[in-house]
ChimeraX commands (.cxc) that place a marker at each C-alpha (Angstrom):
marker #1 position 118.47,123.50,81.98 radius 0.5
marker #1 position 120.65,126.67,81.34 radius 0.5
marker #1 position 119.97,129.43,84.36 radius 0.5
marker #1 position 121.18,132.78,84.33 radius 0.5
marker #1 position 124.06,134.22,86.98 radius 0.5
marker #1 position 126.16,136.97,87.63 radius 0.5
marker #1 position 129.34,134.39,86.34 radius 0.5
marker #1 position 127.15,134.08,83.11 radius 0.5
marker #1 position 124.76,130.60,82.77 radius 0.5
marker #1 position 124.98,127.62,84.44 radius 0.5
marker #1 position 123.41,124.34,83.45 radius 0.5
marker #1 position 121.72,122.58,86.25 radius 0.5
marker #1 position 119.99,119.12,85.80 radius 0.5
marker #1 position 116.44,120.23,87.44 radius 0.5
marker #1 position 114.99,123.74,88.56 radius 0.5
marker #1 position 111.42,123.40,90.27 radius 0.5
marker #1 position 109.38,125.81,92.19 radius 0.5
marker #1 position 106.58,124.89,94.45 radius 0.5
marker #1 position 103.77,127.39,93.85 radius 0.5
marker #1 position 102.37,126.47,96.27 radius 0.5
marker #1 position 104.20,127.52,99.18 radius 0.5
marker #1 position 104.44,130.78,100.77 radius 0.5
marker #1 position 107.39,131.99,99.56 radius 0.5
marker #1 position 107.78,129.79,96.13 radius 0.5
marker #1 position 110.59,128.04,97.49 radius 0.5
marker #1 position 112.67,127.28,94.69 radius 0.5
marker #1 position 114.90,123.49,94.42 radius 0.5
marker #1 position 117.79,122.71,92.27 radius 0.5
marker #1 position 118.47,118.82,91.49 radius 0.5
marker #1 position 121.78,117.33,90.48 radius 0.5
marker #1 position 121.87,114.19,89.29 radius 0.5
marker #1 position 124.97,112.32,89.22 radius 0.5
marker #1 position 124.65,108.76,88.28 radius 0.5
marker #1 position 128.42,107.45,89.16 radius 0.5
marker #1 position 129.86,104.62,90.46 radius 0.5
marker #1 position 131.73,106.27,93.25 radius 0.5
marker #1 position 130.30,108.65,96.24 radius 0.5
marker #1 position 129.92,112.17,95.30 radius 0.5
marker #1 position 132.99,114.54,96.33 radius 0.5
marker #1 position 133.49,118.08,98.49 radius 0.5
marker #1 position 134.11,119.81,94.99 radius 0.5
marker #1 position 130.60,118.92,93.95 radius 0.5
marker #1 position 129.42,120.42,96.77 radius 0.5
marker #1 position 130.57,123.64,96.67 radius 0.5
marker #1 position 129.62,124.05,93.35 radius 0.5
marker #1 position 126.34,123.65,94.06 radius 0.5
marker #1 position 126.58,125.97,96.43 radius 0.5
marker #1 position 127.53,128.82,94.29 radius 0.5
marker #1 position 125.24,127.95,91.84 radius 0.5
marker #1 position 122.06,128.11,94.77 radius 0.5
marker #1 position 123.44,131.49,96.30 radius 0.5
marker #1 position 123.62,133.08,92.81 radius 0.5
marker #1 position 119.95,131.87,91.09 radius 0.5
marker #1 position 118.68,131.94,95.04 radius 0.5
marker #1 position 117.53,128.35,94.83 radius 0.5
marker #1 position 116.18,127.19,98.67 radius 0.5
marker #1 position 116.80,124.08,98.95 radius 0.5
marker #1 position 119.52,121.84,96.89 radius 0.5
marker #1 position 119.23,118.12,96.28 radius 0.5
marker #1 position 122.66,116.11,94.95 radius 0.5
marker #1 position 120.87,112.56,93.93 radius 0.5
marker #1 position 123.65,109.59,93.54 radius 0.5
marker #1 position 123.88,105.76,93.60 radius 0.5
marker #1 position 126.24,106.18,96.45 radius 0.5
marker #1 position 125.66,109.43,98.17 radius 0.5
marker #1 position 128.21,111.97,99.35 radius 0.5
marker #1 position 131.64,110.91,100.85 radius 0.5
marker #1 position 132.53,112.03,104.23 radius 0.5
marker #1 position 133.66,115.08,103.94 radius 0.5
marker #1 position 130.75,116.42,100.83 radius 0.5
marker #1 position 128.26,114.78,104.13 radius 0.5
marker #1 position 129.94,117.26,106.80 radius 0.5
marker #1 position 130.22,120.18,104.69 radius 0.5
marker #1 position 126.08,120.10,103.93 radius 0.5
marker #1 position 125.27,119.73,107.56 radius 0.5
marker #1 position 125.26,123.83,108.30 radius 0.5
marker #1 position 123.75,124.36,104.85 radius 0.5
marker #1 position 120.72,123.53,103.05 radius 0.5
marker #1 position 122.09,121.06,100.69 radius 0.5
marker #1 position 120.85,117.42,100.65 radius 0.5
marker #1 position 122.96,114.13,99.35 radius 0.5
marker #1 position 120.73,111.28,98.99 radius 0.5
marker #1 position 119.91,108.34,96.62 radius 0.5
marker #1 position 117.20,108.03,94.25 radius 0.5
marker #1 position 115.32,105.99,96.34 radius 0.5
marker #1 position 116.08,107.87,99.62 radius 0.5
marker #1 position 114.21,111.40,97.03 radius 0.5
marker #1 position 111.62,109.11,95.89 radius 0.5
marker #1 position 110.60,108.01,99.83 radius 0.5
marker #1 position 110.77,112.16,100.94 radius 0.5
marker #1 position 108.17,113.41,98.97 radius 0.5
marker #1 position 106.31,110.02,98.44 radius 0.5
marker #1 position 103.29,111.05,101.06 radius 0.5
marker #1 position 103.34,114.83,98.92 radius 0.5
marker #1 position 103.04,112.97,95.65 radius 0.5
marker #1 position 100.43,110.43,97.12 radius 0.5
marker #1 position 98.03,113.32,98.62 radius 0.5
marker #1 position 98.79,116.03,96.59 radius 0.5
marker #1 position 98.77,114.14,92.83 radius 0.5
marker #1 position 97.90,110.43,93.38 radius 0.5
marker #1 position 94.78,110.61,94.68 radius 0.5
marker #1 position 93.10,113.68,94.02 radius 0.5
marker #1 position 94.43,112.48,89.80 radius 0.5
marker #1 position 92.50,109.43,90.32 radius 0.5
marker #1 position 89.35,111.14,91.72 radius 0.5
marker #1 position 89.26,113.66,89.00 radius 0.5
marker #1 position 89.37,110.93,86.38 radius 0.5
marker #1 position 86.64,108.58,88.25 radius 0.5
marker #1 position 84.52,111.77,88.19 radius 0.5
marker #1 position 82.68,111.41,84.62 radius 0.5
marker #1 position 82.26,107.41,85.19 radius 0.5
marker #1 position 81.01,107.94,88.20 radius 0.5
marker #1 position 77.58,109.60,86.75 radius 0.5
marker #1 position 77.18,106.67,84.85 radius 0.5
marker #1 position 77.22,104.50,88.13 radius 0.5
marker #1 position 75.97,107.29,91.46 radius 0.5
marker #1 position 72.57,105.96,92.63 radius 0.5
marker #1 position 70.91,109.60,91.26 radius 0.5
marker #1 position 71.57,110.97,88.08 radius 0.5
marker #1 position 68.71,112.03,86.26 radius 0.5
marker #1 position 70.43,112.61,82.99 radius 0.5
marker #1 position 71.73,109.34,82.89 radius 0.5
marker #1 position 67.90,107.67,84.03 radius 0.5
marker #1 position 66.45,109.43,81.01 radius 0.5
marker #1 position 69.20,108.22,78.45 radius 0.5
marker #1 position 68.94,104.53,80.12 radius 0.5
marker #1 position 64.82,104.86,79.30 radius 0.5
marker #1 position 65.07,105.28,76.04 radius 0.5
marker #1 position 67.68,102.51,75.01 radius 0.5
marker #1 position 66.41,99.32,73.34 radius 0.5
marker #1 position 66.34,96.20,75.85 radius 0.5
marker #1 position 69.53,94.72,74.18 radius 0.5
marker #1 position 71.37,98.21,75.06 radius 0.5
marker #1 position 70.34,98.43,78.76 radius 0.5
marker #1 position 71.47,94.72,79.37 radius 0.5
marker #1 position 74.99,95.95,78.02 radius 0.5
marker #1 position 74.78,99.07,80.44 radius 0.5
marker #1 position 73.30,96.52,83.11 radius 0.5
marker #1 position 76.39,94.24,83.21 radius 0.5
marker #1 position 78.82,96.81,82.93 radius 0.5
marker #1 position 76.41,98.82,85.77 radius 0.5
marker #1 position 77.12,95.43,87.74 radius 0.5
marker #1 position 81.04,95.11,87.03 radius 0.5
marker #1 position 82.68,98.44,87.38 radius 0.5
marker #1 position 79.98,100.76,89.82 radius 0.5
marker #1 position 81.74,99.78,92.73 radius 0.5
marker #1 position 85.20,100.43,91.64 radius 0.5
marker #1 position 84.32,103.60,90.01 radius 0.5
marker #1 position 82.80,104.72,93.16 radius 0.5
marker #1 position 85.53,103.72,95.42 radius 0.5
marker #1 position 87.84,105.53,93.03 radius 0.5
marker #1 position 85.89,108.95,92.99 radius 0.5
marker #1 position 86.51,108.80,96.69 radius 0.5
marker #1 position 90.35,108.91,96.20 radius 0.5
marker #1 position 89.35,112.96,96.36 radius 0.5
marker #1 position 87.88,112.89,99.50 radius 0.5
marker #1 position 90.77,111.70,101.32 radius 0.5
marker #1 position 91.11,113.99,104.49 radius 0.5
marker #1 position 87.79,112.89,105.20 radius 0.5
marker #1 position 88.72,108.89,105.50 radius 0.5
marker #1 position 88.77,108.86,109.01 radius 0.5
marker #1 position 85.02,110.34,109.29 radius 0.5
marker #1 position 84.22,108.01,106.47 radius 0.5
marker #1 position 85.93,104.85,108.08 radius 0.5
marker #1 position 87.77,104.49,105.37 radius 0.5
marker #1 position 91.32,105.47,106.92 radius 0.5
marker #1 position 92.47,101.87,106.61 radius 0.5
marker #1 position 91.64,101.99,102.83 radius 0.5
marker #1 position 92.94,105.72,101.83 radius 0.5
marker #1 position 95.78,105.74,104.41 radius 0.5
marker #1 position 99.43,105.94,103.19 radius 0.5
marker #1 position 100.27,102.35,101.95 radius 0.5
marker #1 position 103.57,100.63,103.30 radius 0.5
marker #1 position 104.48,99.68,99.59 radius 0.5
marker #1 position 103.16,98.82,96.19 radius 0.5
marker #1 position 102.16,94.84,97.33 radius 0.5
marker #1 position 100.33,96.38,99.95 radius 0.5
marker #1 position 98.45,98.68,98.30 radius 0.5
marker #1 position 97.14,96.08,95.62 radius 0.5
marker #1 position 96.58,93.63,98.44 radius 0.5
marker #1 position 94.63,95.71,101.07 radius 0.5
marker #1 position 92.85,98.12,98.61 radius 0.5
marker #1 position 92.65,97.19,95.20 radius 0.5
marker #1 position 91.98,93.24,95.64 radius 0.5
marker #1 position 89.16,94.68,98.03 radius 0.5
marker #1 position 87.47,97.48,95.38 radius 0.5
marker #1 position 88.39,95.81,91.78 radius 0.5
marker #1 position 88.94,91.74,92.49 radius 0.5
marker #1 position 88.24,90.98,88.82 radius 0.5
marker #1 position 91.44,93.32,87.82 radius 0.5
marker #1 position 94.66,92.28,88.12 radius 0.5
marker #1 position 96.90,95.48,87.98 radius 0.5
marker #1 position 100.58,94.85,86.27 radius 0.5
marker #1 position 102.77,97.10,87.70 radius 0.5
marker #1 position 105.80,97.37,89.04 radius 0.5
marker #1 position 106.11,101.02,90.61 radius 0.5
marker #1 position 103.29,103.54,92.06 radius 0.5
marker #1 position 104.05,105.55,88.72 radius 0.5
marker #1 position 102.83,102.58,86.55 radius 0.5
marker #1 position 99.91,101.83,88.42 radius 0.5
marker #1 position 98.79,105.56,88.50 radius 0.5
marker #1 position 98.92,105.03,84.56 radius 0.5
marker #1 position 97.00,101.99,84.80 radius 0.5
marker #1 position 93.88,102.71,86.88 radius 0.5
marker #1 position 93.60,106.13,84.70 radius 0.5
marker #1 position 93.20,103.96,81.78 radius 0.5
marker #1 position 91.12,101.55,83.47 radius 0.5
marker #1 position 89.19,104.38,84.74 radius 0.5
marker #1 position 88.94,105.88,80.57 radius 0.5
marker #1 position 88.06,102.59,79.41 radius 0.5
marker #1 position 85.28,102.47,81.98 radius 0.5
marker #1 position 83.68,105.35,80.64 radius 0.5
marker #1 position 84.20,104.58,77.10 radius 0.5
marker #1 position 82.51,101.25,77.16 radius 0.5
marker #1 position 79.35,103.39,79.16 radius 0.5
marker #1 position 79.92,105.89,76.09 radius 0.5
marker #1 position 79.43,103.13,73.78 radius 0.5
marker #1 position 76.50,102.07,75.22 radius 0.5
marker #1 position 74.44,105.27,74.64 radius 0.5
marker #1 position 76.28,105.80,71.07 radius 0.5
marker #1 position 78.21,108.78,72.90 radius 0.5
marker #1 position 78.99,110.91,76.28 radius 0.5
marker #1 position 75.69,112.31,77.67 radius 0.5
marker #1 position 77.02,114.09,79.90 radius 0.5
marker #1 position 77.99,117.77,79.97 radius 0.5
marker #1 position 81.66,118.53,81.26 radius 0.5
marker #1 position 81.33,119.61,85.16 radius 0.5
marker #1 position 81.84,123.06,86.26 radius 0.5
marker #1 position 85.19,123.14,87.80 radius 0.5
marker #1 position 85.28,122.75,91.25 radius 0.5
marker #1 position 86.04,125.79,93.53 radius 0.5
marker #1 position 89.76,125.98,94.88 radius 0.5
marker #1 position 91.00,123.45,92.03 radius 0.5
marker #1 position 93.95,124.19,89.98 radius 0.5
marker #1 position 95.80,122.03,87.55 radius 0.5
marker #1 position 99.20,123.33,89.26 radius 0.5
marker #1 position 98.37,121.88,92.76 radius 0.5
marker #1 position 96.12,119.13,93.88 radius 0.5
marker #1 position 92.00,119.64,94.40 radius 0.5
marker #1 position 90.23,121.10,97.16 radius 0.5
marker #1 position 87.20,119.27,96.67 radius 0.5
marker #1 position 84.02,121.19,97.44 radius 0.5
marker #1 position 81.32,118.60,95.99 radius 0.5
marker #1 position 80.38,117.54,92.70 radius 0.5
marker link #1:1,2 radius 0.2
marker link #1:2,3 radius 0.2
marker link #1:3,4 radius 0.2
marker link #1:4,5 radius 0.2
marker link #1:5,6 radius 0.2
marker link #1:6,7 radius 0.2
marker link #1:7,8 radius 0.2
marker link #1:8,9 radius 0.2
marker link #1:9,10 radius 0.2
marker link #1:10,11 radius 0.2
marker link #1:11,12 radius 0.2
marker link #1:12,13 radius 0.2
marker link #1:13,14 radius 0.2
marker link #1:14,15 radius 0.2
marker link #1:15,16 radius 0.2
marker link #1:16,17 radius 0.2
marker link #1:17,18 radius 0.2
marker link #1:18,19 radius 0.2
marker link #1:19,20 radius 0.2
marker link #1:20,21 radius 0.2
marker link #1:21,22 radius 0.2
marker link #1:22,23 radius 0.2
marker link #1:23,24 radius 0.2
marker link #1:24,25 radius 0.2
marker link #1:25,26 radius 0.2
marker link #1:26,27 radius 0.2
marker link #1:27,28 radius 0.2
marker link #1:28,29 radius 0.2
marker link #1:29,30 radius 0.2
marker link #1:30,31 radius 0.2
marker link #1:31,32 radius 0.2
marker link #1:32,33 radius 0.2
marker link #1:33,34 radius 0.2
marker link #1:34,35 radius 0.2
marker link #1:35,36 radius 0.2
marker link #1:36,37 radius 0.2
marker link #1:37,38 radius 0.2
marker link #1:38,39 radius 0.2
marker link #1:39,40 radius 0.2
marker link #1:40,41 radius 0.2
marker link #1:41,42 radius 0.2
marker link #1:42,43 radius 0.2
marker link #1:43,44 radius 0.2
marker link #1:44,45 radius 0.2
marker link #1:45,46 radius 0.2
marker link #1:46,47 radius 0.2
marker link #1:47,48 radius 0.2
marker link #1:48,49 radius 0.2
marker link #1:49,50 radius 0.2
marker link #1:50,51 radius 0.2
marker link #1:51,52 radius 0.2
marker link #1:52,53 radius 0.2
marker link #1:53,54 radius 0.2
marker link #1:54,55 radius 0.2
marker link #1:55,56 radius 0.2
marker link #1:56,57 radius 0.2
marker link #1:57,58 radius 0.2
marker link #1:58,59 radius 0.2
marker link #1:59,60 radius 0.2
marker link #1:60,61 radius 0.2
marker link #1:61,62 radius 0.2
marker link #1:62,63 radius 0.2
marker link #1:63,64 radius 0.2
marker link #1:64,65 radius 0.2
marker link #1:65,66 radius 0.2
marker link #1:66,67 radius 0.2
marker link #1:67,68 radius 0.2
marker link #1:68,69 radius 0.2
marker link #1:69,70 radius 0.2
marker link #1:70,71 radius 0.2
marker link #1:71,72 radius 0.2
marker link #1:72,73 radius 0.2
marker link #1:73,74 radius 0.2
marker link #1:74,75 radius 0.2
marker link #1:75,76 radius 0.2
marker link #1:76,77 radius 0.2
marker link #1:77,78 radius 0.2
marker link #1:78,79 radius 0.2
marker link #1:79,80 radius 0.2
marker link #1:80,81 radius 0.2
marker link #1:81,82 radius 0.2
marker link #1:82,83 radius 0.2
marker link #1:83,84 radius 0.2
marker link #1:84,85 radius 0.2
marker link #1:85,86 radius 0.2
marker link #1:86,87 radius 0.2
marker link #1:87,88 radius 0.2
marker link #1:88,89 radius 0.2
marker link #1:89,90 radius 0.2
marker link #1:90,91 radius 0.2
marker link #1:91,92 radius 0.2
marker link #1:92,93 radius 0.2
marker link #1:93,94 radius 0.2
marker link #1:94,95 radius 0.2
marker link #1:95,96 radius 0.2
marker link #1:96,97 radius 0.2
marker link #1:97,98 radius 0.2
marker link #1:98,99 radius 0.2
marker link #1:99,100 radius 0.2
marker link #1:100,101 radius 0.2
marker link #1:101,102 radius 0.2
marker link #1:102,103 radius 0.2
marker link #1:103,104 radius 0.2
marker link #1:104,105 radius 0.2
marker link #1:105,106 radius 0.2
marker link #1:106,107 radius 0.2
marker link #1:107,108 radius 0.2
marker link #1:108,109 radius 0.2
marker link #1:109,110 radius 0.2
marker link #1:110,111 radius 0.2
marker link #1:111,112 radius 0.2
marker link #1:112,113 radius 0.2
marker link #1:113,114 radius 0.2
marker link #1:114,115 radius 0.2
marker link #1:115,116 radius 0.2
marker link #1:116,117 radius 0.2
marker link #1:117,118 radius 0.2
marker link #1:118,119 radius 0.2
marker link #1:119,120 radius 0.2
marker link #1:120,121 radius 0.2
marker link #1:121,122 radius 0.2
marker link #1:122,123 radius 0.2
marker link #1:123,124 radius 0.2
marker link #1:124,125 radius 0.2
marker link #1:125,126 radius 0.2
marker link #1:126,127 radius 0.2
marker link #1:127,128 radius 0.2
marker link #1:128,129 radius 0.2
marker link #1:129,130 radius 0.2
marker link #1:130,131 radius 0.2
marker link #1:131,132 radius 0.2
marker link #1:132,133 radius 0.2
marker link #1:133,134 radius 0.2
marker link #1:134,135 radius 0.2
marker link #1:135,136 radius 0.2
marker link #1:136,137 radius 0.2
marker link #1:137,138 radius 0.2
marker link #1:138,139 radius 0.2
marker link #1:139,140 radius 0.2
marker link #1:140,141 radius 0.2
marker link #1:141,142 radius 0.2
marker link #1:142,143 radius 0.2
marker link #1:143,144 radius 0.2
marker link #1:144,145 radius 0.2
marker link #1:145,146 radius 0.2
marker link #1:146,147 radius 0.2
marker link #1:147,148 radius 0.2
marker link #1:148,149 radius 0.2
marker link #1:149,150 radius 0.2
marker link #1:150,151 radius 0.2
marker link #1:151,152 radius 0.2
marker link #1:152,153 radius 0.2
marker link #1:153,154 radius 0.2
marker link #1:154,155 radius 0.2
marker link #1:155,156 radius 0.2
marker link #1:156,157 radius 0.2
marker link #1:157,158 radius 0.2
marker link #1:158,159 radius 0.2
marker link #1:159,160 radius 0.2
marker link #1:160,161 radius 0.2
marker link #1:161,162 radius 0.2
marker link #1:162,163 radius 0.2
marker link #1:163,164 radius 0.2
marker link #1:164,165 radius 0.2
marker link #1:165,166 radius 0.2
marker link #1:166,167 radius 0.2
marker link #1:167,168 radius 0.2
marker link #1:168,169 radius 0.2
marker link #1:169,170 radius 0.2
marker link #1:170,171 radius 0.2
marker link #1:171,172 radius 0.2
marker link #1:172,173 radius 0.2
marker link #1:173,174 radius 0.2
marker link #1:174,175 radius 0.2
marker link #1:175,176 radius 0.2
marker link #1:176,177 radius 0.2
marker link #1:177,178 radius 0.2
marker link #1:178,179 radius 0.2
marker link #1:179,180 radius 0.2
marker link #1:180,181 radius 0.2
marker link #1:181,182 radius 0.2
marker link #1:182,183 radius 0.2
marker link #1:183,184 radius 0.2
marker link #1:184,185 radius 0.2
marker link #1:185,186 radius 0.2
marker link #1:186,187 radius 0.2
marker link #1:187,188 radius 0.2
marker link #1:188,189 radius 0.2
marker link #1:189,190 radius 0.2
marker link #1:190,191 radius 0.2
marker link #1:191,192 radius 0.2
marker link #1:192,193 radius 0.2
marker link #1:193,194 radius 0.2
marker link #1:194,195 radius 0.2
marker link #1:195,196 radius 0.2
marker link #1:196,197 radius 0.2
marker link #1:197,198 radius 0.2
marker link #1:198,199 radius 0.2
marker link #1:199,200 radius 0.2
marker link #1:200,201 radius 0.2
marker link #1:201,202 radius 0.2
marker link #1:202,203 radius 0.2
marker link #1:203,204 radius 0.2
marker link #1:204,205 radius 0.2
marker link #1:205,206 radius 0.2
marker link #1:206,207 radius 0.2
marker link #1:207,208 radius 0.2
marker link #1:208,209 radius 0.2
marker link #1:209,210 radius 0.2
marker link #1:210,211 radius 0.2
marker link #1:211,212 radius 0.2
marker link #1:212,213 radius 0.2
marker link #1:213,214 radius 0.2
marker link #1:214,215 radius 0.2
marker link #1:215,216 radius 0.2
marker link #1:216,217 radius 0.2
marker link #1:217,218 radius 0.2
marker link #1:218,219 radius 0.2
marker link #1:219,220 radius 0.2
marker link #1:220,221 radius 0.2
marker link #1:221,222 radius 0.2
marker link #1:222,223 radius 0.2
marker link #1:223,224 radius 0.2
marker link #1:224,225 radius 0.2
marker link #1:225,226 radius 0.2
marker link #1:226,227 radius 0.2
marker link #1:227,228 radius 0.2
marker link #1:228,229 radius 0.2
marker link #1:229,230 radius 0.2
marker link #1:230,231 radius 0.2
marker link #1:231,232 radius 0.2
marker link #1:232,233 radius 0.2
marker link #1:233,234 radius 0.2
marker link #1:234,235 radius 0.2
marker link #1:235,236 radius 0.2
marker link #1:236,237 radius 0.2
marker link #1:237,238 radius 0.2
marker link #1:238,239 radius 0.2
marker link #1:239,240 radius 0.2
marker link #1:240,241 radius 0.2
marker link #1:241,242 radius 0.2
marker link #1:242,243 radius 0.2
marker link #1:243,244 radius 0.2
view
């Protein structure tokens, strides 16, 4: 991305701002995929380019980091080296609180009328299906209200520890762990292929579509109305969850 400075424009790999912070701090991301550590030089480029766009914070991600002297010059400034793992495990809790969960929670949400114990739009539509119709919505009812439910509660995940459901919603240690300890638990008939948090976020959103689909398909449609949106939600930032 080209950015504008007093020296003319600049091209910098990633510009973000986090609106939702105070003061909009602003990051700039260099990505250098070499085979060697990165050098001083690199370093004070960055620098320039920061003090001149007023970036915040500036992240160099490598393969092999800085080399010694690039590592002393960014200890009086605010200039991080890291790997692309080392990134990924800073702002892992963020992305688990902030987009994870409350992504998953938004997307149970519509299912999740087909399966809550009260839903009087949902009674009447299930009255006036034929018998062969409400023993399709009866096994699917039986096979995915749990799951759905469980996953609508991804939302409500500052109140695990009132729930007792800490040990469930809590930050997981790593990707085994999470299937083991949570998702073996809520969806044992699934078997979720995946190989990073990324691609199972894209797999229990479909699983979560498909789930409503099929209870779509059962009443030749949705029957539900879209929800009102909920008060303090934006798409720019995770929910804030008043009720549904």
């Amino acid at each position: 991305m080209d950015l504008d400075t007093p020296r003319g424009s600049v091209n910098v790999d990633v510009l973000a701002v986090d609106v939702q912070s105070v003061d909009k701090i602003k990051y700039i991301v260099e990505c250098k995929n070499w085979g060697s550590a990165i050098p001083q030089a690199v370093v004070h480029s960055i620098t320039t380019v920061m003090h001149e766009t007023g970036a915040n914070i500036g992240f160099i991600i490598s393969k092999h980091g800085l080399q010694k002297g690039a590592q002393r010059y960014t200890q009086n400034t605010n200039i991080v080296g890291m790997t692309y793992l080392e990134f990924q495990q800073r702002y892992f809790e963020a992305w688990w609180t902030r987009y994870f969960c409350p992504l998953i929670g938004d997307t149970a949400d519509t299912p999740l009328q087909y399966v809550e114990p009260c839903n009087g739009v949902r009674d009447r539509a299930y009255d006036a299906l034929s018998p062969e119709q409400k023993e399709k919505f009866d096994l699917l009812y039986a096979l995915h209200a749990v799951p759905v439910m469980s996953f609508s509660m991804f939302n409500y995940r500052a109140m695990s520890p009132v729930l007792g459901s800490d040990a469930l919603l809590g930050l997981p240690e790593d990707l085994d762990d999470f299937k083991s300890r949570v998702l073996t638990l809520i969806t044992p008939h699934v078997r979720w292929h995946c190989d990073t948090f990324r691609g199972l976020l894209d797999v229990i959103l479909k699983y979560l579509k498909d789930v409503e689909t099929e209870f779509d398909e059962v009443f030749g449609g949705p029957i539900f109305e879209p929800r009102a949106p909920i008060i303090g939600v934006t798409r720019d930032g995770p929910p804030l969850r008043m009720g549904s």
